[in-house]
C-alpha positions in Angstrom: -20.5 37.8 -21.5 -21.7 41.6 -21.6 -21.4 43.9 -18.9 -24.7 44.5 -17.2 -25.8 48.0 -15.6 -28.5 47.0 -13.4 -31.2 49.5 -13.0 -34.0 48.1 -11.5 -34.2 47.3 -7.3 -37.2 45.5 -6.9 -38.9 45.0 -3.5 -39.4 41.2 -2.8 -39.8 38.4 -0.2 -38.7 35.8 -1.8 -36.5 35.5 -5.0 -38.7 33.7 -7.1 -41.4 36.2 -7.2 -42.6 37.7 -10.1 -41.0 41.2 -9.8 -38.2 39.6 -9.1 -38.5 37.8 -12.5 -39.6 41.1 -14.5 -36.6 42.9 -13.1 -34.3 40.7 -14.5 -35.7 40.8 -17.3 -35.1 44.5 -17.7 -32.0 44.6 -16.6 -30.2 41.9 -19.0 -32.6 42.1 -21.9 -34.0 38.7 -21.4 -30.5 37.5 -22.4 -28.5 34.6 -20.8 -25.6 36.3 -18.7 -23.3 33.2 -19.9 -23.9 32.2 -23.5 -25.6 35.6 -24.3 -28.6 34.2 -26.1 -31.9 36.0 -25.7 -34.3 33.7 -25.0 -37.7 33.6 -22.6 -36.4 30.3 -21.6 -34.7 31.0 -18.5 -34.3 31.0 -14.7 -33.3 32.8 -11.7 -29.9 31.8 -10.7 -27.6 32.8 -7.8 -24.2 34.1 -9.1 -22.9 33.0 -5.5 -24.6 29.6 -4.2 -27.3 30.3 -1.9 -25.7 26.9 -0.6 -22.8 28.5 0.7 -24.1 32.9 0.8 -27.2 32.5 2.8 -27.6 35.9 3.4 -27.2 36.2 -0.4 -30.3 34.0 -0.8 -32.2 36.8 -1.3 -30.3 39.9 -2.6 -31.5 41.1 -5.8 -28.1 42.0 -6.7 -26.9 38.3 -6.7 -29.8 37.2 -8.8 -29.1 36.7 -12.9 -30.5 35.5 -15.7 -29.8 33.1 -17.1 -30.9 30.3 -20.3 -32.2 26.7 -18.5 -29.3 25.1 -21.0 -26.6 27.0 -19.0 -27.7 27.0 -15.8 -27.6 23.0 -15.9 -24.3 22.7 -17.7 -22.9 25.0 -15.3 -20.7 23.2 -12.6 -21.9 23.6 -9.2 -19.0 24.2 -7.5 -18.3 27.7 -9.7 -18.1 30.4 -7.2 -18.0 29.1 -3.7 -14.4 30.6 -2.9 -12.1 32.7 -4.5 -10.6 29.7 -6.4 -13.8 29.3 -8.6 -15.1 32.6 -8.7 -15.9 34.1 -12.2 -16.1 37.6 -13.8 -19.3 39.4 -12.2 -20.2 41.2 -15.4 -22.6 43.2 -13.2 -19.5 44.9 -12.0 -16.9 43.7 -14.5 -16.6 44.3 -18.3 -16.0 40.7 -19.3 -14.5 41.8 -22.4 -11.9 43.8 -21.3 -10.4 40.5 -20.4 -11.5 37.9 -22.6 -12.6 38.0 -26.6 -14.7 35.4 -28.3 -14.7 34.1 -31.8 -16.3 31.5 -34.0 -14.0 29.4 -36.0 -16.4 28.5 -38.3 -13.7 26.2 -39.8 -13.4 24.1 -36.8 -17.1 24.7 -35.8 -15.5 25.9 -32.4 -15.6 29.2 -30.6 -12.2 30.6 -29.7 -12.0 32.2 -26.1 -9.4 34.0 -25.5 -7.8 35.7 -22.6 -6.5 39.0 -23.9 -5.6 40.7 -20.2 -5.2 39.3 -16.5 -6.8 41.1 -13.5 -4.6 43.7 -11.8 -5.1 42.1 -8.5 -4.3 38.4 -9.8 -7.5 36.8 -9.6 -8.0 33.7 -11.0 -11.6 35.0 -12.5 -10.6 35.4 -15.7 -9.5 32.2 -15.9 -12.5 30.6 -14.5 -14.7 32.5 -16.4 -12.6 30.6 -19.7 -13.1 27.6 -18.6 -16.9 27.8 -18.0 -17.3 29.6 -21.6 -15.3 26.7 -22.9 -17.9 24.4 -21.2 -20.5 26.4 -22.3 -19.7 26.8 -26.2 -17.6 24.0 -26.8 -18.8 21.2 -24.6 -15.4 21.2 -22.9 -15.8 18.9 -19.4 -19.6 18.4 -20.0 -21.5 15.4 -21.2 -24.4 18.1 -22.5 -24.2 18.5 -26.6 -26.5 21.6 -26.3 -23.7 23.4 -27.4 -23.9 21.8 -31.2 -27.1 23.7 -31.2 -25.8 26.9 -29.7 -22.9 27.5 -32.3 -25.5 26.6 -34.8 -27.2 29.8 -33.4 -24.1 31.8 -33.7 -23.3 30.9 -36.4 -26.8 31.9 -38.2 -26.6 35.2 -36.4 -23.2 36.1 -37.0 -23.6 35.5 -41.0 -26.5 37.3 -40.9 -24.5 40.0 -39.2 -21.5 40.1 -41.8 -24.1 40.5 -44.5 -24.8 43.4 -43.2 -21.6 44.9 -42.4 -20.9 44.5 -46.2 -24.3 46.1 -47.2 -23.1 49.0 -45.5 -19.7 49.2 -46.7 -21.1 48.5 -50.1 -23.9 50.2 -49.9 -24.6 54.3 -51.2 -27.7 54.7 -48.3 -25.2 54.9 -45.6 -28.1 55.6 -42.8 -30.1 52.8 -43.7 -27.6 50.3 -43.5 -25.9 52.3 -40.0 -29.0 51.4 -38.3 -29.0 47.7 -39.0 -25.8 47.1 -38.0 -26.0 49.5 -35.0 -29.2 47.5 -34.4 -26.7 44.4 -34.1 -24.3 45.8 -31.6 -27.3 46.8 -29.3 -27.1 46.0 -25.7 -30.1 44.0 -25.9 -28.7 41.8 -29.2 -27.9 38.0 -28.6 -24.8 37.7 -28.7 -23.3 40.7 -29.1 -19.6 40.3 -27.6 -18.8 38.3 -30.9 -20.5 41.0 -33.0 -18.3 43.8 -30.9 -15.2 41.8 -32.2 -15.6 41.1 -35.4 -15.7 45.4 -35.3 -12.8 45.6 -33.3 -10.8 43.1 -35.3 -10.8 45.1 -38.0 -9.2 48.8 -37.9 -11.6 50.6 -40.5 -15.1 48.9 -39.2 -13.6 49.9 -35.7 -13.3 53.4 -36.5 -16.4 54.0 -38.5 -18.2 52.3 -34.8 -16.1 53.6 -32.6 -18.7 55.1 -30.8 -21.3 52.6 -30.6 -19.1 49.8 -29.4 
């Protein structure tokens, strides 16, 4: 998960209009809030249950993107108290709290909780146990998550290639701007990009300030 700065406040009846739609898209890069994959495959799902937040039903802030995979491997009862509530990374920065890894080794993506909330919320914890669901078909009977950490996996060797152009490499610029390009808010899957940096005390300096 990637925090989200929401720009856009579109004017709508109903949330399933299309400026509704376009909006979104803006505002998370046509990338899946949950398993950060950009995609045009997606829907308009309400972080808090229009179920249970009526009035929420049709609140732009309370709309997200998100991939058609996630949204049906996502349990239903996820944020209808403060029990099941999860990071809002609209207002949170998910990885201030929790870091993600592949373990390419174990074909498995490591989540880990690296602070609790202040306040003692259970979100963080929540919010692990989805991403478990979600990468690692933890509680689910979906296998789409073979597939996703197939994705990752692709991407993220793809990505080390070229951190180790750079490193390697005498045209410095050139090979900045491909791994900047990477790190980008609009990248798929960019929290596991971000680590790999931050893992690693020289790559973290030298990108200190694009992370």
């Amino acid at each position: 998960m990637v925090k989200i700065d929401r720009k856009e406040n579109p004017t709508f009846t109903h949330y399933s209009d299309e400026n509704v739609k376009d909006a979104l898209k803006l505002d998370f890069f046509k990338r899946c809030y949950l398993c950060e994959e950009v995609t045009r495959h997606y829907e308009v799902e309400h972080f808090y249950p229009q179920k249970y937040y009526e009035y929420l039903k049709h609140k732009y802030k309370n709309l997200f993107y998100v991939c058609q995979k996630c949204n049906k491997i996502k349990p239903k009862n996820i944020n209808i108290d403060s029990n099941s509530e999860i990071i809002n990374c609209c207002e949170i920065e998910p990885n201030e709290y929790i870091k993600l890894k592949l373990n390419t080794k174990e074909c498995r993506v490591e989540v880990e909780q690296i602070q609790s909330e202040s306040n003692g919320s259970n979100r963080v914890r929540e919010t692990i146990k989805l991403l478990n669901r979600i990468y690692n078909g933890e509680n689910s009977k979906s296998n789409s998550c073979e597939d996703l950490k197939d994705d990752i996996k692709e991407q993220i060797e793809d990505f080390r290639k070229k951190l180790d152009k750079y490193q390697k490499s005498k045209l410095k610029r050139v090979a900045l701007k491909e791994v900047v390009k990477e790190i980008a808010i609009d990248s798929s899957y960019v929290s596991f990009k971000k680590w790999i940096i931050k893992d690693n005390k020289e790559l973290r300096e030298k990108f200190q300030d694009y992370l």
